[in-house]
C-alpha positions as CSV (number, residue, x, y, z in Angstrom):
1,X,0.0,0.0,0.0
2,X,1.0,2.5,-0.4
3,X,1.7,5.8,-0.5
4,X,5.0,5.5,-1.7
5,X,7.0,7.0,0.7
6,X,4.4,9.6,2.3
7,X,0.5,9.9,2.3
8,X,0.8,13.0,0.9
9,X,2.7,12.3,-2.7
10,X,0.2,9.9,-3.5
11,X,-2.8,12.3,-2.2
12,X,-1.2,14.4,-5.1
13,X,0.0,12.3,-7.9
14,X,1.7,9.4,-7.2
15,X,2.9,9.1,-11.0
16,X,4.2,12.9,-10.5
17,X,8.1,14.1,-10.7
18,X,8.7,13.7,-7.6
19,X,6.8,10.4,-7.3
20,X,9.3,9.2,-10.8
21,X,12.3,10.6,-8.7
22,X,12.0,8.5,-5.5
23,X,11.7,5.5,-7.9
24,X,14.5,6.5,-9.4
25,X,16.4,5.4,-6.5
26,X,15.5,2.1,-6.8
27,X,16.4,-0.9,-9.3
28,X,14.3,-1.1,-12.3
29,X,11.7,-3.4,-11.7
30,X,12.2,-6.8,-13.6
31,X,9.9,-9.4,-12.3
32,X,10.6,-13.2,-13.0
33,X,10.9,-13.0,-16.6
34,X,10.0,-17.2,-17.5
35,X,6.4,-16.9,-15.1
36,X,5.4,-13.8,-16.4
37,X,1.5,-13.4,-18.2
38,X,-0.6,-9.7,-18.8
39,X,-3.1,-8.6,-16.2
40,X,-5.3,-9.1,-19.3
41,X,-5.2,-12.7,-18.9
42,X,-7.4,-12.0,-15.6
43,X,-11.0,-11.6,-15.4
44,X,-12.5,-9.8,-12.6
45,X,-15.6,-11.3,-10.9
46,X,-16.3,-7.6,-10.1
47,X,-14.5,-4.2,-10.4
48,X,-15.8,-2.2,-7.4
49,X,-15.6,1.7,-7.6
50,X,-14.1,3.6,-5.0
51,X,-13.6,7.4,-5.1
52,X,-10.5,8.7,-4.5
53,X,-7.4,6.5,-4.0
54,X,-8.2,2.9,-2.9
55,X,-5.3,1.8,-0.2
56,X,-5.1,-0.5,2.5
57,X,-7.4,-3.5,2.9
58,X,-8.4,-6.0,5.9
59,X,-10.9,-8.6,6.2
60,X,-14.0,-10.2,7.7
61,X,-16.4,-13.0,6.9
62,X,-18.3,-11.3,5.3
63,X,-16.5,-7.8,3.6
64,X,-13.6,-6.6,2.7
65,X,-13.0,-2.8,4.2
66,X,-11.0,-0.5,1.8
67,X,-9.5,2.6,3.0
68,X,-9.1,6.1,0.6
69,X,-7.3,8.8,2.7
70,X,-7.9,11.1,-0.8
71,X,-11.8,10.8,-0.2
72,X,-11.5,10.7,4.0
73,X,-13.6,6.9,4.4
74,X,-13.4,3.5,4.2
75,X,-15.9,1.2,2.5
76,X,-17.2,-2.0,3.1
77,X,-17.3,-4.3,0.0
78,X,-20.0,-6.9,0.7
79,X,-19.0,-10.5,-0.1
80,X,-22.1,-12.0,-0.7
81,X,-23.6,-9.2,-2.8
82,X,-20.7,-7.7,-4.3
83,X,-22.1,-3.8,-3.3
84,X,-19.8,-1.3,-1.5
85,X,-22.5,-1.2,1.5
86,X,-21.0,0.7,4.3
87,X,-19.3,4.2,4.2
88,X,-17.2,5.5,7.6
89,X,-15.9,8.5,8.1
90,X,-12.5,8.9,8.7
91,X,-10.2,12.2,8.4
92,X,-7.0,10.5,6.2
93,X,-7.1,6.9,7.4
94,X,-3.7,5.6,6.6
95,X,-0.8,3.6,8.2
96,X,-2.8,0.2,7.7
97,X,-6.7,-1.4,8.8
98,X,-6.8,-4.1,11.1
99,X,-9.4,-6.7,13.1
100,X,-10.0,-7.5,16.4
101,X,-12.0,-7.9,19.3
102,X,-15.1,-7.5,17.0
103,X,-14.1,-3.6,16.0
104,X,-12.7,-1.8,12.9
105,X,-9.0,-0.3,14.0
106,X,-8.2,2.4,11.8
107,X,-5.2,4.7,11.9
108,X,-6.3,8.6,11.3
109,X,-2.9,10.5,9.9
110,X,-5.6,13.6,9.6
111,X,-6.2,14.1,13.2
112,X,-3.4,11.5,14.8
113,X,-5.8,9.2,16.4
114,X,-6.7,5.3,16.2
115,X,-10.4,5.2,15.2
116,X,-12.3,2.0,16.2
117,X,-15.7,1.2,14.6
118,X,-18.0,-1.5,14.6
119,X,-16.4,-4.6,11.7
120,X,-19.9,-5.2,10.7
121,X,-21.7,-2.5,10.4
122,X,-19.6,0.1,10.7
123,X,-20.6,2.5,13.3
124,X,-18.1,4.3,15.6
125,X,-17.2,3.1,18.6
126,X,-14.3,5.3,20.2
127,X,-11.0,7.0,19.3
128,X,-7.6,6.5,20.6
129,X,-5.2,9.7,21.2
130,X,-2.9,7.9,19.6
131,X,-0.8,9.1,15.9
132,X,0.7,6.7,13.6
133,X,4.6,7.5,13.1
134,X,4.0,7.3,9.5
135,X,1.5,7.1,6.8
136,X,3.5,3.9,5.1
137,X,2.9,2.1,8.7
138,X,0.3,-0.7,9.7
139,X,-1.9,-1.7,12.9
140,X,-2.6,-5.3,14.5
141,X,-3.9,-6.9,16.7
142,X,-3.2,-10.3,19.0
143,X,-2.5,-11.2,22.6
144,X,-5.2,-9.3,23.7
145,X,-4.3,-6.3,22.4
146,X,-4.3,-3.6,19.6
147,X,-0.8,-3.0,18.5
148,X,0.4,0.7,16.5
149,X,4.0,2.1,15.9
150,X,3.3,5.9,17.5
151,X,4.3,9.5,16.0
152,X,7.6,10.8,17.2
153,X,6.6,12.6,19.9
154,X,8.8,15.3,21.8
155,X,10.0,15.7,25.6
156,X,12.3,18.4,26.9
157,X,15.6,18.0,28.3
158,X,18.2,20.5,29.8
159,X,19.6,22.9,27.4
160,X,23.7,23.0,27.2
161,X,23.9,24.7,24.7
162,X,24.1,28.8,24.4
163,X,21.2,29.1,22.7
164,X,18.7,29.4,23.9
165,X,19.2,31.1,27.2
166,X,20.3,29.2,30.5
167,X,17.7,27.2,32.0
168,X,15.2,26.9,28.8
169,X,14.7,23.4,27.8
170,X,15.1,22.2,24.1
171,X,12.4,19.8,22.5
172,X,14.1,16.6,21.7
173,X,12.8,14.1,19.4
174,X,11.7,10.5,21.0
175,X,12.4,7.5,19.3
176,X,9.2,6.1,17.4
177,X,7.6,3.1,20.1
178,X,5.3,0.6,19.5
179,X,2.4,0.9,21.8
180,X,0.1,-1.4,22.8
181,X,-3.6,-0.8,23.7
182,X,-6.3,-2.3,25.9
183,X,-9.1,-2.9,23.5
184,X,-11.8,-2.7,26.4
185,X,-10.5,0.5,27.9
186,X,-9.0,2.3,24.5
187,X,-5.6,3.4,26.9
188,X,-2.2,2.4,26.0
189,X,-0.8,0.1,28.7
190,X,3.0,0.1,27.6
191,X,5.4,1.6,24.7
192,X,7.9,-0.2,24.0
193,X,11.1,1.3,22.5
194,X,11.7,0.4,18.9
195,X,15.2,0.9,16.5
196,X,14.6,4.0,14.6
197,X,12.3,3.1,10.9
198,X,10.3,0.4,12.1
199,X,6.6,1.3,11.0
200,X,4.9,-2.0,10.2
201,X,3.7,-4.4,13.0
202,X,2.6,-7.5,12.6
203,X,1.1,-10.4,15.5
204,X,1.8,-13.4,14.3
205,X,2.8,-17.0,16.0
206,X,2.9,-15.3,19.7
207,X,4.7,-11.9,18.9
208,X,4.8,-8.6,17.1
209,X,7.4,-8.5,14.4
210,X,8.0,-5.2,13.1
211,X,9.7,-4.1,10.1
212,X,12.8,-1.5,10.3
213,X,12.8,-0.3,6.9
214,X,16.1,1.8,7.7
215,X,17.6,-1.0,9.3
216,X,17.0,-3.8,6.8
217,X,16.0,-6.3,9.2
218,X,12.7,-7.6,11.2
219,X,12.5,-6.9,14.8
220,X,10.4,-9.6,17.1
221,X,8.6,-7.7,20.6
222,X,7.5,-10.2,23.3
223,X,4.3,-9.2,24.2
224,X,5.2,-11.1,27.7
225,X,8.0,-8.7,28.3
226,X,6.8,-5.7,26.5
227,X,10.3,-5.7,25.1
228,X,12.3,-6.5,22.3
229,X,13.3,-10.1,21.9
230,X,15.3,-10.3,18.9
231,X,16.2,-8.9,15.7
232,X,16.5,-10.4,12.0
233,X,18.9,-9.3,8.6
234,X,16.2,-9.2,5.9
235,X,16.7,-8.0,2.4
236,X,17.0,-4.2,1.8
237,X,14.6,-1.9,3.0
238,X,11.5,-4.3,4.4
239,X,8.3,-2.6,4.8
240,X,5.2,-5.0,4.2
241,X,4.8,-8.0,5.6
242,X,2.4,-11.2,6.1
243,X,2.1,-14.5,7.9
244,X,1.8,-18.1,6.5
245,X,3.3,-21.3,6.5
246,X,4.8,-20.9,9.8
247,X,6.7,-17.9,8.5
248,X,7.1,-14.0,8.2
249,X,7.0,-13.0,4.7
250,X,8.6,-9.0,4.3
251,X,8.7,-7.4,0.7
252,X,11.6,-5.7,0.6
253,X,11.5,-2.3,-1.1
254,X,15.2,-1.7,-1.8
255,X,16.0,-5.0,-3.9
256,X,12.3,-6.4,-4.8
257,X,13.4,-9.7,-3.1
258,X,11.1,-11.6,-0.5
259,X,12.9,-12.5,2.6
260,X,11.5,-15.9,4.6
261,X,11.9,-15.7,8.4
262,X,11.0,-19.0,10.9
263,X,8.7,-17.5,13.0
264,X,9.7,-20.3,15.5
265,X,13.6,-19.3,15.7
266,X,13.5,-15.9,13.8
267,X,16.4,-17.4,11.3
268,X,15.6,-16.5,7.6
269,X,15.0,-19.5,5.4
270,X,14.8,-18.2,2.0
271,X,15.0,-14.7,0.1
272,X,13.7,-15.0,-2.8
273,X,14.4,-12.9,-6.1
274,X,10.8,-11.3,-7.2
275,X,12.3,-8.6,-9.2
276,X,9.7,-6.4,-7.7
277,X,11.6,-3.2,-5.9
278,X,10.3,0.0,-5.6
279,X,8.2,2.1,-3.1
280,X,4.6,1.4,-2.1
281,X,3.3,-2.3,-2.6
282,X,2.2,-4.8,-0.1
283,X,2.4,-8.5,0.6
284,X,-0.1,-11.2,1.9
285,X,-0.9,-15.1,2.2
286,X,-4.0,-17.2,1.5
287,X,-5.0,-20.4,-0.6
288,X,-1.6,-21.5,0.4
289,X,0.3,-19.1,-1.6
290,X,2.3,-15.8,-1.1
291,X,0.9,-12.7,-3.2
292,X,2.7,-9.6,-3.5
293,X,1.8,-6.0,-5.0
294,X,3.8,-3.1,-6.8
295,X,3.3,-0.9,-9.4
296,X,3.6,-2.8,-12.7
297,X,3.2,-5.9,-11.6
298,X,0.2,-5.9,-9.6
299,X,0.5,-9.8,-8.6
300,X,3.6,-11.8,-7.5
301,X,2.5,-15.5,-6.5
302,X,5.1,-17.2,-4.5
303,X,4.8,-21.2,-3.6
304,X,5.8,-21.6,-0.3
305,X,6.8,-25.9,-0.5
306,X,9.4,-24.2,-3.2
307,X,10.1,-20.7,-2.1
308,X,10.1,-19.5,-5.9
309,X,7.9,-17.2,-8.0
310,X,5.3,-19.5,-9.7
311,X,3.1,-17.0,-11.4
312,X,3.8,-12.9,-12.3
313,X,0.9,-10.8,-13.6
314,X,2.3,-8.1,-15.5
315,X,0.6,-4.6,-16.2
316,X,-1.8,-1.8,-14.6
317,X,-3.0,-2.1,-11.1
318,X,-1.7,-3.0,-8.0
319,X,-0.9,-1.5,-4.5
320,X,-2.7,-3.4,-1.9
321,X,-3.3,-6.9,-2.1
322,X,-5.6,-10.3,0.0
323,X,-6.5,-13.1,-0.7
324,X,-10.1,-14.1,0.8
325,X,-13.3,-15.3,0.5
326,X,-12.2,-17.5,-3.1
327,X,-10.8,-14.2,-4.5
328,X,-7.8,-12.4,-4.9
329,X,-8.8,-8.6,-3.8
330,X,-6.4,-6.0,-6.0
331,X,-7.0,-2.2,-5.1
332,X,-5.9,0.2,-8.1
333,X,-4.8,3.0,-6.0
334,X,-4.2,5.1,-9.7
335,X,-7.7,4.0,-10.9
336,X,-10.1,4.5,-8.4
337,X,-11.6,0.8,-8.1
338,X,-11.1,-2.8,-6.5
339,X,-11.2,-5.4,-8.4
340,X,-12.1,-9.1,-7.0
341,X,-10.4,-11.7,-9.0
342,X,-11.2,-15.6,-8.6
343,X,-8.1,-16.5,-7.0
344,X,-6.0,-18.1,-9.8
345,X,-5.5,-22.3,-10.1
């Protein structure tokens, strides 16, 4: 999902100068050349509509919610009827959309909270004072808990230097945290210090793992300890991430590979060359597969019994990515729609 690089670039023109110019940065995107087949070879059950700049998706028996932080909601696309059927209100959702504890969590970059609203229906439920550190970030939930990487936040400490004059204080930036919330009471009960980049949490076989996209690596929180518990080398520049197979799957922005990680030991068992790198994207697991999202090539199928690329769809689409409900759900976050794709055999 997303957003490539911040909300706002994408809230403007993701295919703009400035957009080209941070991809510029990257490798040119080459895919798996032998797997490769057009988007065109795909037909959509349904193409859903959705104003503004369809983003980040998350699941429930019975819908898929979409976010659009262009258009300030979410939607619900109803699986059974195939209608967009619920519309909340939301000031810039962004930094993920996550389950849990029978409520809606989404993350409000417009006015820095965590907005909770009823997974059904929709209706709002409460708000958490608390900001996402950044609009590329995610939200989860597990042991009990709602889980967010929080906005830098400031403290003040003694002043040494000569400016400004003796005894002022200076505002001195924290290091992000993850923090974790009571679901019942909507408080954070701990923050827990985290290595400087890491946006994207993830519960997943007993822990948080967090991707630290400046530190190339994947960082596993004990939700026992409230404390860090270990720390993985990925591939360059990890951001998205998913959970299946007994692993943690993170698409790795800087060299388009997919690294593998044990979620039993936290030792990497396979990276594996998708040919995908590039800001934005996403990556997620179902029907026993790996799928992964950028630009260009909006869907990366990875066998996990092999740990290779099996099938590359090649063309326009792409951004946020699940695979639910017999479908493979595709946002087009440059063309306004969701498409829902029987999930290919």
């Amino acid at each position: 999902m997303r957003r490539r690089g911040v909300w706002l670039i994408a809230a403007v023109a993701l295919l703009s100068v400035s957009a080209m110019g941070d991809e510029a940065q990257f490798p040119a995107k080459t895919g798996v050349l032998d797997v490769q087949r057009p988007m065109a070879a795909l037909a959509p059950q349904t193409e859903f509509a959705i104003e503004g700049r369809p983003d980040w998706m998350a699941v429930t028996p019975d819908g898929v919610w979409v976010t659009s932080s262009s258009a300030n909601h979410v939607v619900r696309l109803n699986v059974w009827t195939n209608e967009a059927d619920h519309v909340v209100t939301v000031s810039k959702p962004c930094s993920g959309l996550a389950t849990g504890f029978g409520g809606l969590w989404i993350p409000s970059c417009g006015d820095g909270k965590l907005v909770e609203v009823d997974a059904i229906s929709g209706k709002p439920w409460r708000e958490v004072a608390v900001a996402p550190a950044d609009s590329e970030g995610g939200v989860t939930t597990g042991a009990g808990s709602v889980w967010i990487v929080s906005a830098a936040q400031s403290e003040t400490t003694p002043d040494t230097a000569p400016e400004p004059a003796a005894g002022k204080r200076r505002a001195v930036p924290l290091k992000v945290v993850l923090d974790r919330i009571d679901p019942m009471k909507g408080v954070v009960v701990a923050r827990i210090p985290l290595p400087d980049g890491s946006y994207n949490p993830l519960f997943a076989a007993g822990s948080v793992w967090v991707t630290c996209n400046k530190g190339n690596a994947l960082v596993r929180v004990d939700p026992k300890t409230n404390a860090v518990a270990g720390t993985t080398p990925t591939g360059k520049m990890p951001r998205f991430l998913t959970f299946g197979a007994g692993s943690v799957w993170t698409l790795n922005q800087g060299d388009g590979t997919v690294t593998r990680v044990d979620a039993k030991t936290g030792r990497v068992v396979a990276t594996i060359a998708a040919g995908i790198p590039g800001l934005g994207g996403e990556i997620a697991f179902g029907e026993g597969s790996v799928w992964a999202t950028v630009f260009g090539f909006p869907i990366t199928r990875i066998d996990p019994t092999t740990n290779r690329v099996t099938e590359q769809w090649v063309g326009t689409g792409g951004d946020s990515i699940r695979v639910a409900h017999g479908s493979v759900w595709l946002t087009y976050l440059m063309g306004a729609k969701v498409a829902r794709i029987p999930t290919p055999q």
